[in-house]
C-alpha positions as a Markdown table, in Angstrom:
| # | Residue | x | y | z |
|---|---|---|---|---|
| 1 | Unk | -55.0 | -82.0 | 71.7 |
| 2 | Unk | -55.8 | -84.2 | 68.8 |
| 3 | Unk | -57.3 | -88.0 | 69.5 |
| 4 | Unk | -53.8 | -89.2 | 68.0 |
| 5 | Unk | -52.0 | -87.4 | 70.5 |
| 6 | Unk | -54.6 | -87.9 | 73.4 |
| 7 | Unk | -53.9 | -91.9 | 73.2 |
| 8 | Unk | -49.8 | -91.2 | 72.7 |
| 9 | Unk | -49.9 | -90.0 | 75.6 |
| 10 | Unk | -52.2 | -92.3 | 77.7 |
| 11 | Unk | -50.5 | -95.3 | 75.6 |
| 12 | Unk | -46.8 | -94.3 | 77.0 |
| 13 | Unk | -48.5 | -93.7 | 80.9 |
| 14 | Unk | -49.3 | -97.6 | 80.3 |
| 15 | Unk | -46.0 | -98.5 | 79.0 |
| 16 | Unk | -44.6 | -96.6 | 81.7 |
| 17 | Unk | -46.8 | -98.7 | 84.7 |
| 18 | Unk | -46.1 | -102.5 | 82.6 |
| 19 | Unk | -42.5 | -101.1 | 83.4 |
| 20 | Unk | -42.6 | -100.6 | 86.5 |
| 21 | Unk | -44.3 | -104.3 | 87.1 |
| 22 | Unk | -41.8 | -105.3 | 84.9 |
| 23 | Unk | -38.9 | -104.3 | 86.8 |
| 24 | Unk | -40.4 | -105.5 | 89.7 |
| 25 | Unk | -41.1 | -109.1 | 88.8 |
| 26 | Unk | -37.5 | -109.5 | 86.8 |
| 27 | Unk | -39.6 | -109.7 | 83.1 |
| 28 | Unk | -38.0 | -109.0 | 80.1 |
| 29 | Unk | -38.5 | -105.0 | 79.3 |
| 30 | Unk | -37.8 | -105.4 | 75.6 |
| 31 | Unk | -40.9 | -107.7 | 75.2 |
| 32 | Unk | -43.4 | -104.4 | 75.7 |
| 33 | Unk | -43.7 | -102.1 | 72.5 |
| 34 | Unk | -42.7 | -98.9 | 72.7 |
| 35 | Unk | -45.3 | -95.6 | 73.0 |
| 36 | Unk | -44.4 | -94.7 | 69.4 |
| 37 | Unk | -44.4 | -98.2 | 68.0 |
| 38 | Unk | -47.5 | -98.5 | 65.0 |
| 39 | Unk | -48.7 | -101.0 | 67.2 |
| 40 | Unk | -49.4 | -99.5 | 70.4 |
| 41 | Unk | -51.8 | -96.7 | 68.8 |
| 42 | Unk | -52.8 | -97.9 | 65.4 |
| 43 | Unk | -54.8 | -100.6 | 67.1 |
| 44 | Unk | -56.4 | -98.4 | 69.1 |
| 45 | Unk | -57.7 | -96.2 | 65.8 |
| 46 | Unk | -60.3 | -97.4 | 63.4 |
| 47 | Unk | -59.8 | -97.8 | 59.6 |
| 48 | Unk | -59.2 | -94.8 | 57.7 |
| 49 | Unk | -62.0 | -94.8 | 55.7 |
| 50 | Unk | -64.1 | -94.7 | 59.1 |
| 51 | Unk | -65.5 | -91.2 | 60.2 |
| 52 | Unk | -65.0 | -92.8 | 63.7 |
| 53 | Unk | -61.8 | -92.2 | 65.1 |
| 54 | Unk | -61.4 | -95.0 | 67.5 |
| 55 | Unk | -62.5 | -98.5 | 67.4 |
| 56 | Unk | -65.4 | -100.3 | 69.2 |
| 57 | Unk | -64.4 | -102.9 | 72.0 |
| 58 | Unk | -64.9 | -105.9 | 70.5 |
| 59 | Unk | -62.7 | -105.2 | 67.6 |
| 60 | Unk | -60.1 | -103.2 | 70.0 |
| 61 | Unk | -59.7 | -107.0 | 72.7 |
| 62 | Unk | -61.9 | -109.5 | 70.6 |
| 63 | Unk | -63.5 | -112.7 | 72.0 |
| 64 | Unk | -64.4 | -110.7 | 75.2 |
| 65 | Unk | -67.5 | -110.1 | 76.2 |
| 66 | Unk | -68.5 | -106.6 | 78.2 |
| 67 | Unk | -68.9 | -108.2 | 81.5 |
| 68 | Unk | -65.3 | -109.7 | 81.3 |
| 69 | Unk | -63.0 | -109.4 | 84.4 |
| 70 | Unk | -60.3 | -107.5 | 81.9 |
| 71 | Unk | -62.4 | -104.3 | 81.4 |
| 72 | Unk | -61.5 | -103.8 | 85.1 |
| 73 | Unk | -58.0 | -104.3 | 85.5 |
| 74 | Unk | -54.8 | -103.2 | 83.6 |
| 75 | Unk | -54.2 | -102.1 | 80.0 |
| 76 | Unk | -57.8 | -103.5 | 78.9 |
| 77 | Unk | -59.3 | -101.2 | 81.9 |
| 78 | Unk | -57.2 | -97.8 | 81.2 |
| 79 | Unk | -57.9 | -98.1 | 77.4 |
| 80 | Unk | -62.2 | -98.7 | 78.4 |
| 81 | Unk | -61.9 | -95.5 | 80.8 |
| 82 | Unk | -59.3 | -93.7 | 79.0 |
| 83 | Unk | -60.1 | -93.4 | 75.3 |
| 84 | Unk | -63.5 | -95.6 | 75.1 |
| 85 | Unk | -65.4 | -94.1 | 77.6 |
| 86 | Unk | -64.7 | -90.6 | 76.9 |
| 87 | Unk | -65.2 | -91.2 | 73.0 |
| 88 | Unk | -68.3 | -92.9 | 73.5 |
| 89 | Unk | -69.8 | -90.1 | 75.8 |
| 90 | Unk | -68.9 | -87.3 | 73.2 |
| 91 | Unk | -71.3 | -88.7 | 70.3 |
| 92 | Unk | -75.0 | -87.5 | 70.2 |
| 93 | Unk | -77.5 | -90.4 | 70.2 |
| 94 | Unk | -77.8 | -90.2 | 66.4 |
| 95 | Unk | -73.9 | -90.6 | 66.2 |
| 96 | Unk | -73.7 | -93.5 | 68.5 |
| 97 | Unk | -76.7 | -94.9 | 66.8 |
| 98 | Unk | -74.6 | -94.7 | 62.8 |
| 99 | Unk | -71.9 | -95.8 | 65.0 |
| 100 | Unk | -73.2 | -99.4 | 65.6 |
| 101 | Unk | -74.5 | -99.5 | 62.4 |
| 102 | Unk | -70.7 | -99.0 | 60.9 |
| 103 | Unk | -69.6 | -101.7 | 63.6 |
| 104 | Unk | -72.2 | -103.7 | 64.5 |
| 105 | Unk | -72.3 | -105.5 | 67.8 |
| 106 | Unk | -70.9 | -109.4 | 67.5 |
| 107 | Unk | -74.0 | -110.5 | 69.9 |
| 108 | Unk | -76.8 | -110.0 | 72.2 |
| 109 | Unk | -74.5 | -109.6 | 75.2 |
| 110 | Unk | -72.8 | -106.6 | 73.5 |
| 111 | Unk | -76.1 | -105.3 | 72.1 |
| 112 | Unk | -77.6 | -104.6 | 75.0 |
| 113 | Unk | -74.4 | -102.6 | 76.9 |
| 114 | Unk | -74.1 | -100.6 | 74.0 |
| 115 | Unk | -77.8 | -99.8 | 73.5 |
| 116 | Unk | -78.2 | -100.1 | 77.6 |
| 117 | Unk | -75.7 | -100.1 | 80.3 |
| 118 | Unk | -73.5 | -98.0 | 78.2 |
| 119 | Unk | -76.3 | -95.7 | 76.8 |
């Protein structure tokens, strides 16, 4: 299964559990983007002209930093375990190391869970 198709898939099982909420707490449905919709999966991807497929965190939810609550709860959590994680853990050390040189950490903070926690 291709990466495009990988977060499809895992982009419509989120849809599918912001429905259920939605239903739940009377919010308007038509306010969450559909699986297909460019904007669900084309954030998600980095430029074309990248060799990485997806993008890093701090482009993919800006303005957070790695130890913020969101990584751990809904949509911000599923995409971290779900297509970050598992993208991360596939490059060699020398891929991960062209990676943040291609998308270069915004700060300290984010420096040292790529280069540490995250190693």
């Amino acid at each position: 299964m291709s990466t495009s198709s990988r977060i499809k898939a895992i982009w419509a099982r989120i849809v599918g559990r912001f429905r259920r909420v939605a239903a739940l707490y009377g919010m308007d449905k038509q306010a969450i983007p559909e699986p297909e919709s460019r904007q669900c999966h084309a954030e998600a991807m980095s430029d074309s002209d990248s060799r990485f497929p997806v993008k890093p965190p701090w482009i993919q939810y800006p303005g957070n930093p790695p130890y913020w609550g969101g990584w751990r709860q809904g949509i911000s959590e599923d995409w971290l375990h779900d297509i970050w994680f598992p993208f991360w853990d596939k490059l060699t050390p020398e891929e991960q190391k062209e990676y943040l040189e291609e998308y270069p950490p915004p700060d300290e903070d984010w420096q040292e869970y790529m280069t540490g926690w995250w190693k």
